[in-house]
N, C-alpha and C positions, 0 to 999 in steps of 0.2 A: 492587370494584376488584381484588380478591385473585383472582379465579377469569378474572377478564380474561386472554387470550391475549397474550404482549407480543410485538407486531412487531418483524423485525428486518431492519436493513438492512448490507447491505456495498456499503461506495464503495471502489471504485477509481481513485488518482487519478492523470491521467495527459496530459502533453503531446503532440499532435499530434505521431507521425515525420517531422517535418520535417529539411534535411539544415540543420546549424549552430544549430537549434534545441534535440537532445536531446543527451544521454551529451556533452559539449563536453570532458570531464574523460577522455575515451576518446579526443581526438583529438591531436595527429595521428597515435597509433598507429594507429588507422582512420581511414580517410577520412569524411570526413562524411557522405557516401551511406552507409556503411556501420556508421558508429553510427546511420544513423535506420533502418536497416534492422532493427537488433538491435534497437532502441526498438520496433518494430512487433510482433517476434516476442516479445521481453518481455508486452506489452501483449497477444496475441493468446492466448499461452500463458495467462495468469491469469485473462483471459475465461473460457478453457475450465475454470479451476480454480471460476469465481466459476457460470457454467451448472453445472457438478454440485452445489454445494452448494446452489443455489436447488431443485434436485430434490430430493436428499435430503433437506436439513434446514430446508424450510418459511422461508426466506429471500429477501429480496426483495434484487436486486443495481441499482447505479447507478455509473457513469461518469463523475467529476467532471473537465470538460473544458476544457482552454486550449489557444490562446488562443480557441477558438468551437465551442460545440456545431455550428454549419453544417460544420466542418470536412469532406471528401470519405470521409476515415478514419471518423472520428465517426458519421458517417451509415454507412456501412458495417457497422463495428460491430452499430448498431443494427437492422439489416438480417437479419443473424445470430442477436442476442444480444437475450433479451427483457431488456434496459435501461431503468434511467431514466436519464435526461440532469441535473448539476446541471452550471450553467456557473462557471469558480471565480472568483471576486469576491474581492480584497483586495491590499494593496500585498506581503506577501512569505507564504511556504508556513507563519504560524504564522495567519496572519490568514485565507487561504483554506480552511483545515480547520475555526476555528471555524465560519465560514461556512457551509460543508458540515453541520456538524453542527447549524445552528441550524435550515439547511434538511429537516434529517430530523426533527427533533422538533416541527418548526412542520407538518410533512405528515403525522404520527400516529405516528411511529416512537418505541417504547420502547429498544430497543439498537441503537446504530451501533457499526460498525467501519468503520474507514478504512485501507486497505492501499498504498502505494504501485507502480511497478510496476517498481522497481530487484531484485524479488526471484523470480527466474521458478521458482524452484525449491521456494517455501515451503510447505511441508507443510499439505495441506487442513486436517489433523486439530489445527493451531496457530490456523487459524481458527474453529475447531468450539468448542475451549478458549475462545478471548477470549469468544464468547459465553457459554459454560456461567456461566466466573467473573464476565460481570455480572447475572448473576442473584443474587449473593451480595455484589458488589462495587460503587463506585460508576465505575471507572477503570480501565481497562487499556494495559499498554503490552507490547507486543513488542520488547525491546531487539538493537540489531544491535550486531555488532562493531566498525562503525567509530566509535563511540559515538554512533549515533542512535538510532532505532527506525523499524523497518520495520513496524510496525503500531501504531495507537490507538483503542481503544474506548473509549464511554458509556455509560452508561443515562441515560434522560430527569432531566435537573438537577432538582430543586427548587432553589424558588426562593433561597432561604438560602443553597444553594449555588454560585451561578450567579458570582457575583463573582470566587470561587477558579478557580472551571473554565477562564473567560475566561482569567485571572493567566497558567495554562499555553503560551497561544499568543501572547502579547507579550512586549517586550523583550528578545528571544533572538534571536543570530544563526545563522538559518537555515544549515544544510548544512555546520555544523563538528561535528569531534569531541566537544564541551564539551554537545551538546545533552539530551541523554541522562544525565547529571549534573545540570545545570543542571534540567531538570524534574524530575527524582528530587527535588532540592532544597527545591524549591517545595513538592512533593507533601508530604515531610516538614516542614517547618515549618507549612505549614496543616493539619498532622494528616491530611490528606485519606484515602480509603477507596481504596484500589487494589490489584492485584494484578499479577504481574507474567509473562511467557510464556519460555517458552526464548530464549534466544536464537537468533539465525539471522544470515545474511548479506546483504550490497545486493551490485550490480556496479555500479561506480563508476568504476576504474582500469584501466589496464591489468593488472596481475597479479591483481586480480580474476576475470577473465576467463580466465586461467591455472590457477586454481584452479576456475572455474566449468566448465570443460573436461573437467579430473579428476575432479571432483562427480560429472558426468551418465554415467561410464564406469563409477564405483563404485555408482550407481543402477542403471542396467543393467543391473549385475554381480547385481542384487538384486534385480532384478525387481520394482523402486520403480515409481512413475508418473514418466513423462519429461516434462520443457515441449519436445514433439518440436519447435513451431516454431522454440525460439531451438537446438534440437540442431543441426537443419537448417540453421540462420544459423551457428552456428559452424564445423560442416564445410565450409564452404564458404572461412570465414576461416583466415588462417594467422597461428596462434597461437606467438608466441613463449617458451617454457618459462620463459624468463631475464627474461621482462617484468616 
């Protein structure tokens, strides 16, 4: 077992750019054509983050999909991007992540990471990390500023463990600030084994997008990697400084 190679998967999980369907919390500072436009370059941009690291770093990547893998996008994607498709299954986003995750270790996967795609700018080399640390760890979280996290990793539960692991994705209301607390919380009373990432940002709001603007100029300025699609999607937008 020891000298076993552990597979590793990264999902990204992400709804159809449909208009009125994504970034709703962006609207009506955008129009809804134009939050799903950003939802697409979001989404198009981490593709291309999640294809280089499946080159470099011996990673298998998956696209966990709502509301239907058939989607016209979805398929697209896949068209592009050598993807697997999981389709998300459960009543709210703690219950669809288990899911995801139950789905990679029931298909031979030793470390998942699950990445959202509110973050078009996160550092490859933050995802390189969540894996390194579950090799040492049993849990990873990537914490963001608005108090959630913009990423979570596993390694394959034992079964001993499997009870607490669940715990993490129930009884929490999704998409508030308290979330990222609220797990910490759990993590620490069940003693759990975890480690933790820098933190980093979502785009969520409007003045998010004001700072996401500034971001990608100071990136630039530095000869960082750009997420060119959503650069392109926001040159096009008129961003208000004061938003």
């Amino acid at each position: 077992m020891n000298n076993k190679i552990m597979s590793k998967l990264l999902i990204l999980f992400a709804k159809a750019p449909e208009p009125g369907y994504v970034k709703t919390r962006l609207t009506p500072f955008l129009s809804k054509i134009d939050a799903a436009k950003l939802q697409e370059a979001f989404i198009k941009d981490l593709l291309d983050t999640t294809q280089t690291l499946t080159t470099t770093d011996a990673m298998q990547s998956a696209i966990a999909c709502a509301p239907a893998i058939e989607h016209p996008f979805f398929q697209a994607c896949g068209e592009k991007y050598n993807l697997r498709f999981i389709l998300q299954k459960g009543k709210d986003l703690g219950e669809r992540m288990h899911n995801a995750f139950l789905w990679g270790f029931e298909n031979g996967f030793e470390k998942i990471v699950i990445i959202g795609c509110d973050s078009p700018t996160l550092p490859r080399d933050f995802i390189r990390q969540a894996f390194e640390k579950l090799s040492k760890t049993d849990l990873v979280l990537g914490p963001s500023l608005d108090g959630g996290y913009y990423l979570i990793g596993a390694q394959q539960i034992p079964k001993e463990k499997r009870k607490n692991f669940s715990s993490l994705f129930s009884g929490l209301t999704w998409g508030t600030e308290s979330i990222l607390i609220k797990t910490l919380e759990r993590l620490n009373t069940q003693k759990d084994d975890y480690d933790l990432l820098p933190f980093w940002y979502d785009i969520d709001r409007p003045s998010d997008l004001t700072f996401l603007k500034e971001h990608l100029k100071y990136l630039h300025s530095q000869q960082k990697n750009l997420p060119h699609a959503t650069k392109k999607m926001l040159d096009l937008l008129r961003i208000d400084k004061n938003s």
